[in-house]
LUMKE-875191 format. One record per atom (N, C-alpha, C): atom name; residue number from 1; y, z, x. Coordinates in steps of 0.05 Angstrom, whole numbers, plus 5000, padded with zeros to 4 digits. Layout:
<rs>
R, atome, num, Y, Z, X
R, CA, NUM, Y, Z, X $
...
</rs>
This chain:
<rs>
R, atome, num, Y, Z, X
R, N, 1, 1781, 2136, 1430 $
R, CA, 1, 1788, 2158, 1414 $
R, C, 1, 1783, 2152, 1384 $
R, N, 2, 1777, 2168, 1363 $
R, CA, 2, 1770, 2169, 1336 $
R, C, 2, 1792, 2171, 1323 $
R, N, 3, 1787, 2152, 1308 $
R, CA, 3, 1809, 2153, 1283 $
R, C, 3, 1812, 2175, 1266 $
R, N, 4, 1837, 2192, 1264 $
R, CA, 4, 1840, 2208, 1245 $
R, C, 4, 1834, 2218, 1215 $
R, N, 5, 1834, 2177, 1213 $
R, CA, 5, 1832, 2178, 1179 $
R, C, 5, 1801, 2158, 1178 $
R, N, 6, 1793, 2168, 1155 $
R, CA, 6, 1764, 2142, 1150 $
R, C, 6, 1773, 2119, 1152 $
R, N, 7, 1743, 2099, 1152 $
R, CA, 7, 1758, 2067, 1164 $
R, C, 7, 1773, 2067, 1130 $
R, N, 8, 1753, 2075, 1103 $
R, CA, 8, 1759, 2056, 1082 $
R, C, 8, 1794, 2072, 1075 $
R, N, 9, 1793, 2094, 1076 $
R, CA, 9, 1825, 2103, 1079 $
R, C, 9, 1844, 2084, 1093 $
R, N, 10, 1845, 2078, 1117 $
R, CA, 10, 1865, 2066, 1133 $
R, C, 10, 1864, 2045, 1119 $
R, N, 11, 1847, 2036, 1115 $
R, CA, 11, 1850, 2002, 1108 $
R, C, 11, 1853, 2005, 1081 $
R, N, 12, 1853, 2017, 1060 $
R, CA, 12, 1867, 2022, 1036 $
R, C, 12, 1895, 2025, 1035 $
R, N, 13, 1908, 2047, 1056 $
R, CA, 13, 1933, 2043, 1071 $
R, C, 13, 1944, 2020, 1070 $
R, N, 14, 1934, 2008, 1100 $
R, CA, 14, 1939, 1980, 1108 $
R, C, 14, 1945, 1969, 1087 $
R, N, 15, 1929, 1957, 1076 $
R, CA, 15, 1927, 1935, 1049 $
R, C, 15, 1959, 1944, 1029 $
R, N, 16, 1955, 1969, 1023 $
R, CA, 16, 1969, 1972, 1005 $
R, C, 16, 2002, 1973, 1015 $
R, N, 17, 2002, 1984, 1035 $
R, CA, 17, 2032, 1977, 1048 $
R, C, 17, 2041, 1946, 1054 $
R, N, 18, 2013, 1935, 1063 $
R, CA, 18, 2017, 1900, 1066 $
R, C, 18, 2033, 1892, 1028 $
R, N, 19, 2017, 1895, 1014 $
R, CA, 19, 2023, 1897, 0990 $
R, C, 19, 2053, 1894, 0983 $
R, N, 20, 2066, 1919, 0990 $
R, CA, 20, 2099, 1930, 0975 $
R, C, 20, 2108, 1904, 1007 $
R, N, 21, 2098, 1902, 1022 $
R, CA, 21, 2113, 1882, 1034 $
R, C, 21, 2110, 1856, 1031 $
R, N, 22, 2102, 1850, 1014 $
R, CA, 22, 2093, 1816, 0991 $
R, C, 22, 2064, 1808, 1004 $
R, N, 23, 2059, 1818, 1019 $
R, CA, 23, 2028, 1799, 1024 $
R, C, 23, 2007, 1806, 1018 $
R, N, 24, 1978, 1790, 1005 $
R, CA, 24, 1962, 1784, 0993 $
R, C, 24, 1943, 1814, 1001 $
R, N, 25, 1939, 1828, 0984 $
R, CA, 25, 1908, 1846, 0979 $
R, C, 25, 1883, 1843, 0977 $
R, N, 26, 1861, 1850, 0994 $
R, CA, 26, 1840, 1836, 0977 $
R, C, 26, 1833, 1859, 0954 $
R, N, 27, 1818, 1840, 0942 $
R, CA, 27, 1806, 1854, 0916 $
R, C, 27, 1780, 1881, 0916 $
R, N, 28, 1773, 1879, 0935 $
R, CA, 28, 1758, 1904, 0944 $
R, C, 28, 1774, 1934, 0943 $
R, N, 29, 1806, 1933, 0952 $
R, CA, 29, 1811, 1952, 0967 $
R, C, 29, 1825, 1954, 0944 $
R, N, 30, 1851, 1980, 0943 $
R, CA, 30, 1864, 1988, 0919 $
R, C, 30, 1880, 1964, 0911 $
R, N, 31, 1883, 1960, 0888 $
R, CA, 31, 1890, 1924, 0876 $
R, C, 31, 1889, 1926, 0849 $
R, N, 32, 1889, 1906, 0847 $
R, CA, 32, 1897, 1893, 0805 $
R, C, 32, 1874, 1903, 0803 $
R, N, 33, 1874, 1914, 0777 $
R, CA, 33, 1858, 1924, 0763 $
R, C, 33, 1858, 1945, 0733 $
R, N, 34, 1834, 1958, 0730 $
R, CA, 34, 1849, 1983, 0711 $
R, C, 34, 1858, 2005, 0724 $
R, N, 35, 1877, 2024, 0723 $
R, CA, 35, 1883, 2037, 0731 $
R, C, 35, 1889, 2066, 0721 $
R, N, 36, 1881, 2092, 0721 $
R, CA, 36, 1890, 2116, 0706 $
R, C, 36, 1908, 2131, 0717 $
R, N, 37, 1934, 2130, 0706 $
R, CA, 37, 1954, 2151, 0717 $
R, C, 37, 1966, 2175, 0703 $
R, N, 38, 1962, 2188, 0708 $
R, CA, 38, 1970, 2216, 0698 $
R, C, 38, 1981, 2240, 0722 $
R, N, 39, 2000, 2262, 0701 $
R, CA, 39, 2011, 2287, 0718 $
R, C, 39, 1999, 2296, 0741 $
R, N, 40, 1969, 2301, 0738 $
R, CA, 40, 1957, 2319, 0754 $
R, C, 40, 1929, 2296, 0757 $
R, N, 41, 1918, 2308, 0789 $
R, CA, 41, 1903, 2285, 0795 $
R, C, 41, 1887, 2300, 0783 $
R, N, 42, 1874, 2322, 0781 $
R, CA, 42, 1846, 2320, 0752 $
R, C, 42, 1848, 2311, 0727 $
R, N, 43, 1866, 2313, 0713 $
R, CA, 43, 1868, 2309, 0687 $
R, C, 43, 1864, 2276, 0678 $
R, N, 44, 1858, 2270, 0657 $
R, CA, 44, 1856, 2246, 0648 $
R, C, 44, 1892, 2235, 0647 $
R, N, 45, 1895, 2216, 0648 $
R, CA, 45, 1921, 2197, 0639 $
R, C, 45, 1922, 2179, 0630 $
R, N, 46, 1941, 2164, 0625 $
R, CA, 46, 1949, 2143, 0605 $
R, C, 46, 1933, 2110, 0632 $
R, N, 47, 1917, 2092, 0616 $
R, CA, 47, 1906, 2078, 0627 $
R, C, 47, 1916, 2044, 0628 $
R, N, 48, 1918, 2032, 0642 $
R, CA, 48, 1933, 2017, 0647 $
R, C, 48, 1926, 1992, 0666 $
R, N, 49, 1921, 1968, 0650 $
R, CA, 49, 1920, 1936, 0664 $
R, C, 49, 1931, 1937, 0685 $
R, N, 50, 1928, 1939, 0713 $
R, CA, 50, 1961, 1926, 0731 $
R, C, 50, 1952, 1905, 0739 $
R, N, 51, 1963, 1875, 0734 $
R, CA, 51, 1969, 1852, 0757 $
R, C, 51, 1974, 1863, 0789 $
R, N, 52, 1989, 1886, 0786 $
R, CA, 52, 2004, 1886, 0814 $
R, C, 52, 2011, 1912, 0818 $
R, N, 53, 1991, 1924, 0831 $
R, CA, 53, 1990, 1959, 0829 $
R, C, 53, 2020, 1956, 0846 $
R, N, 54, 2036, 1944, 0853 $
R, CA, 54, 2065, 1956, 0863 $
R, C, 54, 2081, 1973, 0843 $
R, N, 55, 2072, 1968, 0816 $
R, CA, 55, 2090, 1973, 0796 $
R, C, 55, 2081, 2004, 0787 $
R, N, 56, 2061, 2013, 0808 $
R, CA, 56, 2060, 2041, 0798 $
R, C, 56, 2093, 2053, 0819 $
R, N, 57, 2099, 2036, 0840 $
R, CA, 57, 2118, 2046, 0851 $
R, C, 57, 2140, 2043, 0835 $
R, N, 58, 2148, 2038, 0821 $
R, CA, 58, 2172, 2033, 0796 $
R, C, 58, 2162, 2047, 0768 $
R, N, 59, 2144, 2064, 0766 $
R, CA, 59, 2135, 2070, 0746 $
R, C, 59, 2148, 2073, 0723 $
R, N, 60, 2176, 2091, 0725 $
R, CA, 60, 2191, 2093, 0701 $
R, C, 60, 2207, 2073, 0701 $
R, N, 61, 2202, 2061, 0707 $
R, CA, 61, 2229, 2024, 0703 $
R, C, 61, 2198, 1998, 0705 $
R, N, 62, 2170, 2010, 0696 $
R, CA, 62, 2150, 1989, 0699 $
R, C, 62, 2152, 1962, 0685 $
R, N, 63, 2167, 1964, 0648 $
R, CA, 63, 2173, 1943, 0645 $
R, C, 63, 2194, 1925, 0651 $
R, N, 64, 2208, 1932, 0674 $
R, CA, 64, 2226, 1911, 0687 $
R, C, 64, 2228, 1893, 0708 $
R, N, 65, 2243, 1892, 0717 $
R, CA, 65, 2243, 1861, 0744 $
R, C, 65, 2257, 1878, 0757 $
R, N, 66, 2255, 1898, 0783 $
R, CA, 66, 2260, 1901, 0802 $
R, C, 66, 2264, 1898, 0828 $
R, N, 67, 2275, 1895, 0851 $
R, CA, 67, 2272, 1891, 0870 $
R, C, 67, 2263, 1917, 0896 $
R, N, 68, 2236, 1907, 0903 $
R, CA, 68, 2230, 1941, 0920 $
R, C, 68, 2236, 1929, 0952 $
R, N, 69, 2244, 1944, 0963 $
R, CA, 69, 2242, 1954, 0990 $
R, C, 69, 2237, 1979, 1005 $
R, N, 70, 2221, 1973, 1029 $
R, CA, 70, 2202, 1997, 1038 $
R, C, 70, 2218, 2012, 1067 $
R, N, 71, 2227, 2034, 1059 $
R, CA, 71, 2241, 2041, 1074 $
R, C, 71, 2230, 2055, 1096 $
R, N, 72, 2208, 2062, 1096 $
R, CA, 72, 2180, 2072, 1121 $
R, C, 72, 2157, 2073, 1112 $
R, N, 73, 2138, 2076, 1123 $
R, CA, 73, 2117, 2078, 1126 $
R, C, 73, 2093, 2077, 1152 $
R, N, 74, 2075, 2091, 1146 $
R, CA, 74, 2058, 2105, 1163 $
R, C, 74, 2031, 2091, 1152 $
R, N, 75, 2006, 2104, 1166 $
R, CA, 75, 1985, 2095, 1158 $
R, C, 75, 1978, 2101, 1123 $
R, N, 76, 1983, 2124, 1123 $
R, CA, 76, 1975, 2137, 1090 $
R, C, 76, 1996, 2145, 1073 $
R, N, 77, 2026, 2135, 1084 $
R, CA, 77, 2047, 2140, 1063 $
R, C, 77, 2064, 2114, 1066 $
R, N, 78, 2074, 2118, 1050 $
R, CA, 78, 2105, 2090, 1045 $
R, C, 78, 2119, 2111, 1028 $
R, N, 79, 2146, 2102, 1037 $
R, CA, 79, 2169, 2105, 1017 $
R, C, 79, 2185, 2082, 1006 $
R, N, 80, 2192, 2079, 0984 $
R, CA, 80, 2200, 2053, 0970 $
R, C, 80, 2223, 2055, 0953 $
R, N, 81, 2248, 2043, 0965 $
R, CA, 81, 2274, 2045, 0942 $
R, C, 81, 2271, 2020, 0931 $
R, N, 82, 2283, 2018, 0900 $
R, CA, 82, 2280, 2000, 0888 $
R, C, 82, 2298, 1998, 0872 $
R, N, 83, 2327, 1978, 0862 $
R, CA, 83, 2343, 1971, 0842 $
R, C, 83, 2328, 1943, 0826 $
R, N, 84, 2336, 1959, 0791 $
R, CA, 84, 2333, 1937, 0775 $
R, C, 84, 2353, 1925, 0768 $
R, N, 85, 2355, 1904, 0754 $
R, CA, 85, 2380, 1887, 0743 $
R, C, 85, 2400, 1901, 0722 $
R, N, 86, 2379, 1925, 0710 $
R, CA, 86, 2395, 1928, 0689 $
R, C, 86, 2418, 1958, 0701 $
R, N, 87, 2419, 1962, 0730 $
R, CA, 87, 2430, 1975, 0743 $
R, C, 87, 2422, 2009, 0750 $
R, N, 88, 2395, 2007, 0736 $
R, CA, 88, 2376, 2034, 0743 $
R, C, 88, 2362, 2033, 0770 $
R, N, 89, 2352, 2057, 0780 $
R, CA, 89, 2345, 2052, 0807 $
R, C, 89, 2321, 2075, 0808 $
R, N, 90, 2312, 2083, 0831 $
R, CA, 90, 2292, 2095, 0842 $
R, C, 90, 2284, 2095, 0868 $
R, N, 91, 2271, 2117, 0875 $
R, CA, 91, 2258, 2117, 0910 $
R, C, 91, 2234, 2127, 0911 $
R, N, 92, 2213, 2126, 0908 $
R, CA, 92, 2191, 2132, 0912 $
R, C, 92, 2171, 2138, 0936 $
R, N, 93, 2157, 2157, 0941 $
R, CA, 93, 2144, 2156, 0962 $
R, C, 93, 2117, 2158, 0949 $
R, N, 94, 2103, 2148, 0965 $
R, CA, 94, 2063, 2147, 0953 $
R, C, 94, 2057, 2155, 0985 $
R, N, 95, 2026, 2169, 0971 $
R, CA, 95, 2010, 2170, 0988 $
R, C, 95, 1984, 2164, 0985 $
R, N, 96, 1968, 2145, 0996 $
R, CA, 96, 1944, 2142, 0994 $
R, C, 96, 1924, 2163, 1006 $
R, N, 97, 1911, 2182, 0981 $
R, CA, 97, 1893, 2198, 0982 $
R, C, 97, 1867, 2186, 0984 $
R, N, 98, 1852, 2173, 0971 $
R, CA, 98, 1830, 2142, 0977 $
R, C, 98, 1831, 2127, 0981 $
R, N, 99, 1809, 2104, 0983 $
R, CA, 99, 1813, 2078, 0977 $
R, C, 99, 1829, 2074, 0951 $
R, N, 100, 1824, 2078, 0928 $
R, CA, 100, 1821, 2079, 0910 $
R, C, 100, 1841, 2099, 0896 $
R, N, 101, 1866, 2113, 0906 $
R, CA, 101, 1873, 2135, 0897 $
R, C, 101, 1896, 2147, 0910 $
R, N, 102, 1923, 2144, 0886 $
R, CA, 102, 1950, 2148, 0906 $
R, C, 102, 1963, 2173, 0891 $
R, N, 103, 1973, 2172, 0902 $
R, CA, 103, 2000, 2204, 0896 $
R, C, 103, 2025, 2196, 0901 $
R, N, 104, 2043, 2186, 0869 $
R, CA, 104, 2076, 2174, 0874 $
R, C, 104, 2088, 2195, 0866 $
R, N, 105, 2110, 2200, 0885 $
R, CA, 105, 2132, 2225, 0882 $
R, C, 105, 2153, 2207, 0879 $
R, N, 106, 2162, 2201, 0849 $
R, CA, 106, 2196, 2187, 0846 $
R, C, 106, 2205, 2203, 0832 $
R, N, 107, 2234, 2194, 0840 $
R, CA, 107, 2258, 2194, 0830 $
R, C, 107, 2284, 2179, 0824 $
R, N, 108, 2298, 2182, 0812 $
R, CA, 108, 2322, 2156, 0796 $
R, C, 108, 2329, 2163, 0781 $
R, N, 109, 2350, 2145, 0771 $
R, CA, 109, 2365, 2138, 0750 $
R, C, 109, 2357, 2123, 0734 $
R, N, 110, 2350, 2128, 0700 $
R, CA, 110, 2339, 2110, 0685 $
R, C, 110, 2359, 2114, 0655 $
R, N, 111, 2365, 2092, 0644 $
R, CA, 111, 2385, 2093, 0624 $
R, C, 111, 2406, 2112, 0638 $
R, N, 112, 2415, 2118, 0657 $
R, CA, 112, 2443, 2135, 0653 $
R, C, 112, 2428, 2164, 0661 $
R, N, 113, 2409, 2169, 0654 $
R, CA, 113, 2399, 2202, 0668 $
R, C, 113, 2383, 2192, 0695 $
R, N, 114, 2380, 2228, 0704 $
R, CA, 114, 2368, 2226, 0726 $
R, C, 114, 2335, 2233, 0718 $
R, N, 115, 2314, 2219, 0733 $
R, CA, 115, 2290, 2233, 0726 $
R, C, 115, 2275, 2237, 0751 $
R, N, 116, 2252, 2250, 0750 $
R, CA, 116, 2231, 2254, 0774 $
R, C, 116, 2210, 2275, 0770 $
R, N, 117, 2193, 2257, 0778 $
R, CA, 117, 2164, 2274, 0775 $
R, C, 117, 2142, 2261, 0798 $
R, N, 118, 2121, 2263, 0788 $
R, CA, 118, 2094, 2265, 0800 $
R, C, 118, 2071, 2251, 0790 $
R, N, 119, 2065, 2225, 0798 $
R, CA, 119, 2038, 2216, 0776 $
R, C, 119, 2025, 2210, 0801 $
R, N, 120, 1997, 2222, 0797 $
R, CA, 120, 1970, 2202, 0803 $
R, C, 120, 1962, 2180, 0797 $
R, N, 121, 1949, 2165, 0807 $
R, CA, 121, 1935, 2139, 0797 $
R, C, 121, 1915, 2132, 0817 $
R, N, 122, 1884, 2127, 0797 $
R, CA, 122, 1862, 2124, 0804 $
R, C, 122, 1855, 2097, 0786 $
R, N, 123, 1848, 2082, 0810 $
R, CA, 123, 1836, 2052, 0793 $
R, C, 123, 1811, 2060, 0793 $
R, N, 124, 1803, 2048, 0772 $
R, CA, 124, 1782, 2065, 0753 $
R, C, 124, 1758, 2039, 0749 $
R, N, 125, 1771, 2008, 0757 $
R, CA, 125, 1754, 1992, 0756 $
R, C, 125, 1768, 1959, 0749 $
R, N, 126, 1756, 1943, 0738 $
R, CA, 126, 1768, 1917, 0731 $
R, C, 126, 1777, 1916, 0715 $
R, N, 127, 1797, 1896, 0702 $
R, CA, 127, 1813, 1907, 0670 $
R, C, 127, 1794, 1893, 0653 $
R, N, 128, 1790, 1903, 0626 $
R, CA, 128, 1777, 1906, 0613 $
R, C, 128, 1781, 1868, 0601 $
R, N, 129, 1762, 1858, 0590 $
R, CA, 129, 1764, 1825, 0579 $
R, C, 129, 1765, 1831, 0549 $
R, N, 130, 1786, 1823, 0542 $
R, CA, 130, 1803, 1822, 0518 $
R, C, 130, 1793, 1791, 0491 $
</rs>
C-alpha cells in the first residue's frame, strides 16, 4: 500500500519528532540552521540562527531553559507542553507542512499573561558565517 504522505515529508516528520524526543537529526532534513518565522506562511518574518529548531516550539519563552515534553504525536504533527524555570509555561502543537516547513500553534503563560498565536517557520538555509 502507498504512503499517504511523500517519502521527504514523513521523514521530515520522523526526524523532527525524533528531535523534541532528544535524538540526533541529520542535517539534510529540517535542523539547525537559518530559519524564517513569521504570522502568515507567505509573508516574510523575523529571521533567525537556530542551534536547535526545538526552540521554535517554545517560541515565546525562546530565550530560556525550558523543559519540553511531547504529549502525542503522529507522522506530521506533535504536540509539546513545556515549563520554564522562571515558572512560565506553554503547549504547542506543530505541524510539518515540508521537509523544510512547520506550522506552531502555542499557547501560555508568559510574565503573568496569557498569550497565543500562530507562527510559520521555513529554514531558509545554513546560518550565515559571522
Amino acid at each position: 500500500m502507498e504512503s499517504p504522505l511523500p517519502f521527504g515529508r514523513l521523514s521530515a516528520c520522523v526526524a523532527f519528532v525524533a528531535l523534541l524526543m532528544g535524538a540526533s537529526l541529520p542535517q539534510a532534513m529540517v535542523g539547525q540552521g537559518e530559519w524564517e518565522i513569521g504570522k502568515t506562511a507567505s509573508g516574510r518574518g523575523e529571521r533567525a540562527c537556530l542551534p536547535d529548531p526545538a526552540i521554535l516550539m517554545q517560541w515565546e519563552h525562546r530565550a530560556r531553559q525550558c523543559t519540553r515534553t511531547v504529549n502525542n504525536s503522529s507522522l506530521d504533527r506533535a504536540e509539546v507542553h513545556y515549563t520554564c524555570a522562571s515558572g512560565d509555561f506553554g503547549t504547542s502543537r506543530v505541524q510539518v507542512l515540508t521537509p523544510r516547513s512547520l506550522k506552531v500553534d502555542t499557547q501560555g503563560i508568559a510574565g503573568g499573561l496569557p498569550f497565543g498565536y500562530v507562527i510559520h517557520a521555513r529554514r531558509i538555509g545554513n546560518c550565515p558565517i559571522r
